[in-house]
Structures are given as structure tokens and as C-alpha cells.
N, C-alpha and C positions, 0 to 999 in steps of 0.2 A: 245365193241360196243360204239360209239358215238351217245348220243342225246340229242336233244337240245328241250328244254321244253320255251315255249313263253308263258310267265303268270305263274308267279311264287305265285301264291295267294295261296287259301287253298288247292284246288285242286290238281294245278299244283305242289307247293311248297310240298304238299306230296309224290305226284310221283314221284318226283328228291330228296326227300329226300330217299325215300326208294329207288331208282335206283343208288344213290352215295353209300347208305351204303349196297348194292351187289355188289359193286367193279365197276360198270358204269359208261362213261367219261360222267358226265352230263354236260351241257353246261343248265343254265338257264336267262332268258330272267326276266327283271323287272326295275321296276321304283321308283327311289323317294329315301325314306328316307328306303323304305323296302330291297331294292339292295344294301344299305347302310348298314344294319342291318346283308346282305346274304354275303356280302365280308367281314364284320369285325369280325363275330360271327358263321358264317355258318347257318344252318337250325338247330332249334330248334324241335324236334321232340315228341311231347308228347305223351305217351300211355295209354290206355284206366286204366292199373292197375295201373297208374301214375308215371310210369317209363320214362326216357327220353333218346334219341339218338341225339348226333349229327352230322350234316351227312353235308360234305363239297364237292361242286361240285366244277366240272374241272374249271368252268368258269362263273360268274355272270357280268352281264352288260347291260345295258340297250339297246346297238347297236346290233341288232340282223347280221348285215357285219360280228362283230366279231369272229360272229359261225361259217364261212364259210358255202360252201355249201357240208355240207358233205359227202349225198350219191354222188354225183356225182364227186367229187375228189376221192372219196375211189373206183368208178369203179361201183358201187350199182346202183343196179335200184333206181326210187326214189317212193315215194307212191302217184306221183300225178294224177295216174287214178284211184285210190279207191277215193282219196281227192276231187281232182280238176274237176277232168275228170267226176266225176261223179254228181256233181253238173252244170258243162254246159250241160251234157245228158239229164235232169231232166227240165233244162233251156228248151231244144229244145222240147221234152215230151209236156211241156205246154205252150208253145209258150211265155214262158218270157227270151227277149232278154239279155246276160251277157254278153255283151264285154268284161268287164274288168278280168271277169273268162275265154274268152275265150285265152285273150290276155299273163294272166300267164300261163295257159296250152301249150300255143304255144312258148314259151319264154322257157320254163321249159323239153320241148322235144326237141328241138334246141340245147340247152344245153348239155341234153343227147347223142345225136345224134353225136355233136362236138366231142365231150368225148370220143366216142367210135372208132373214127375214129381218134381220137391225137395215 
């Protein structure tokens, strides 16, 4: 499975550590000196009985292009009606208007749509 983790901080940098060291093509997303730190060293994993792992993703970089777009080259649905979809419904619900939500949802089904039919 390919994924791609956008925020590679504490959180995220945990998830894709522990998702690289089950054998997962992680693809992670990050900035600065810390994506510097994740391409020359990998993830530094510390544990609680102060044992450490470290855990090398498929792919560190700050350009999230470079992730492609995965589920939808691989043929996959993608999650943007649990995501996406479900925050313009919620928009509509309480009558606060989301262009910009509704403009990647519609962008992002288009996509799929293509796909389906290439």
C-alpha cells in the first residue's frame, strides 16, 4: 500500500514511522531543516522503554506533486467523500458557504471519473 502522510511532525512522523517499519511505501510530506533531518537520517523512533527504531520512508519532500496522486492512478477509489465531501455537506447543513471545498471535491471526482473511463 502507498501513503502519503502531509505533516511529518510528531504525530504524523509517528505514523509513517510506524507505517515504513510494517513494510509501507510511505511517501511523507515536510519542511525545513526537519525533511533534511528525514532524507539524511530517516525517522528516529523512540520508545517508551527507551529502545529506538529507525524507520525509512519511500519518499521525503517537501513538494507534495511529488506523491502523485495515488489512489487514482492505482484504479482506488479515493477517501474524498468521508474527507472532502463531508465537510461541504456540513457547509450546506449550516448554511456556511465552502467554494473552495466545493471546488476540490469537484476537481477530485472529475479526476476519478477520467480514470475510470481511460
Amino acid at each position: 500500500m502507498k501513503i502519503c502522510i502531509v505533516g511529518a511532525g510528531a504525530i504524523g512522523g509517528y505514523l509513517g514511522a510506524k507505517l515504513a517499519l510494517a513494510g509501507e511505501a510511505v511517501t511523507l510530506i515536510a519542511r525545513g531543516s526537519h525533511l533534511e533531518a528525514i532524507q539524511k537520517n530517516g525517522l528516529k523512533l523512540l520508545m517508551a522503554d527507551g529502545s529506538s527504531q529507525i524507520a525509512t520512508p519511500s519518499l521525503a519532500t517537501s513538494d507534495i506533486q511529488e506523491a502523485g496522486l495515488q489512489d487514482i492512478e492505482a484504479g482506488r477509489a479515493t477517501e474524498i467523500d468521508a474527507i472532502v465531501g463531508a465537510v461541504a455537506e456540513l457547509g450546506k447543513l449550516t448554511q456556511i458557504p465552502t467554494p473552495y471545498i466545493d471546488a476540490i471535491y469537484a476537481s477530485v471526482k472529475l479526476l476519478e471519473a477520467t480514470k475510470e473511463r481511460a
